[in-house]
C-alpha positions as CSV (number, residue, x, y, z in Angstrom):
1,X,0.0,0.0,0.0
2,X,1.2,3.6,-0.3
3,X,4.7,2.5,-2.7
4,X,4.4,-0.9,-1.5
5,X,2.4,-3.7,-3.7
6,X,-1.4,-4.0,-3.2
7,X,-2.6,-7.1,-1.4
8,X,-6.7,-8.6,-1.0
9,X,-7.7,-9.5,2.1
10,X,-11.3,-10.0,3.5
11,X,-12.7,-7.9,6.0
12,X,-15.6,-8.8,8.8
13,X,-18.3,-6.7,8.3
14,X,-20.9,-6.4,10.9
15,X,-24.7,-5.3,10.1
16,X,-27.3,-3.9,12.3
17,X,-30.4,-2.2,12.8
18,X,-30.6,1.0,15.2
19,X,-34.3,2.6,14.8
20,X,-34.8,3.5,11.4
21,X,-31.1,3.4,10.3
22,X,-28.9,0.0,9.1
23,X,-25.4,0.3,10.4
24,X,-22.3,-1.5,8.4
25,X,-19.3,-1.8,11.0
26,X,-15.8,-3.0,10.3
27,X,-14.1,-3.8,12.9
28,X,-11.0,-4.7,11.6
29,X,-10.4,-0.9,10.6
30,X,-13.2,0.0,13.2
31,X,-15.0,1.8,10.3
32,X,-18.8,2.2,10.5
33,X,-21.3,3.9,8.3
34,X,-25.0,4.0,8.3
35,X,-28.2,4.6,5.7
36,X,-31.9,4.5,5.3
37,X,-31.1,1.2,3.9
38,X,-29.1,-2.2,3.9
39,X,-27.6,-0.7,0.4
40,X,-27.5,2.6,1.6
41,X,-25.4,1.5,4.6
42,X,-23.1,-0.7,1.9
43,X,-22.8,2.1,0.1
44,X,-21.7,4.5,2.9
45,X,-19.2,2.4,4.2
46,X,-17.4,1.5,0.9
47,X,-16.9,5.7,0.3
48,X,-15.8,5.5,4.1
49,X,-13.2,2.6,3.3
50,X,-12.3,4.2,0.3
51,X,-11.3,7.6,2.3
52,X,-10.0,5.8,5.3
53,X,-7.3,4.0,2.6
54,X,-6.5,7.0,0.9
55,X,-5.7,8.9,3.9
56,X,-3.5,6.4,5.7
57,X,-2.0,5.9,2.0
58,X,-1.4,9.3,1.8
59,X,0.5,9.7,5.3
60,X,2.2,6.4,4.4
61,X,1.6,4.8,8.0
62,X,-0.2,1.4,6.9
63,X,2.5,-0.9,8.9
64,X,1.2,1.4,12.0
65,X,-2.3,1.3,11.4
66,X,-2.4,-2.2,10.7
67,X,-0.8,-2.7,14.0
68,X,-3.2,-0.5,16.2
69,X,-5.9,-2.6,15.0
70,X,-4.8,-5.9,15.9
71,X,-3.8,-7.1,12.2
72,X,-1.2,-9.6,11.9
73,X,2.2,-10.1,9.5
74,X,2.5,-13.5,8.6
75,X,5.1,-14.5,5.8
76,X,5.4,-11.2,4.4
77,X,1.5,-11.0,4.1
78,X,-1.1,-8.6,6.4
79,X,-4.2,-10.5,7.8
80,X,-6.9,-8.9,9.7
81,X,-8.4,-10.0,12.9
82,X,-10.8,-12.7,12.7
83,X,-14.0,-12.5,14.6
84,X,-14.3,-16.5,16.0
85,X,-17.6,-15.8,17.9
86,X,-20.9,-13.1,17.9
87,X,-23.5,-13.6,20.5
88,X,-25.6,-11.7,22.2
89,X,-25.1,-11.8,26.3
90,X,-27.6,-10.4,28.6
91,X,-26.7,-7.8,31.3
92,X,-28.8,-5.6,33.1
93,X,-28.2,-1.8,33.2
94,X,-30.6,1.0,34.7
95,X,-33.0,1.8,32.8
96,X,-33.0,6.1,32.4
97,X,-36.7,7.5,33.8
């Protein structure tokens, strides 16, 4: 990336409903966008990927970045967290009046 060579990897993207909006989070890059719409949301968060990679190309920090967020180096090659487990767990919080 930046003057290095380009490399694919697959991200975990996480979808969810809040209200009225659909939320697409990343958290391999812990990137999240929202719409009025699943597609809307998709659509959000690729022009927020897209930014997000051109300004960290730009400053040239991938190696850092990829570090702060958990990513590993394994033979030469960058791979991104992996999510092994979503559940749901309940707690109880109090409830605002």
């Amino acid at each position: 990336m930046g003057n290095h060579s380009k490399v694919k990897v697959n991200i975990p993207l996480i979808y969810m409903k809040e209200g009225d909006a659909f939320i697409c989070y990343s958290p391999a890059f812990d990137l999240v966008a929202h719409g009025d719409s699943f597609e809307d949301a998709e659509k959000s968060f690729a022009v927020t990927l897209k930014l997000f990679i051109e300004e960290v190309s730009r400053k040239k920090t991938w190696g850092k970045v990829l570090q702060e967020y958990g990513w590993q180096k394994v033979r030469n090659e960058w791979s991104p967290p992996r999510i092994i487990n979503q559940q749901s767990k309940s707690v109880e919080i109090p409830a605002p009046a």
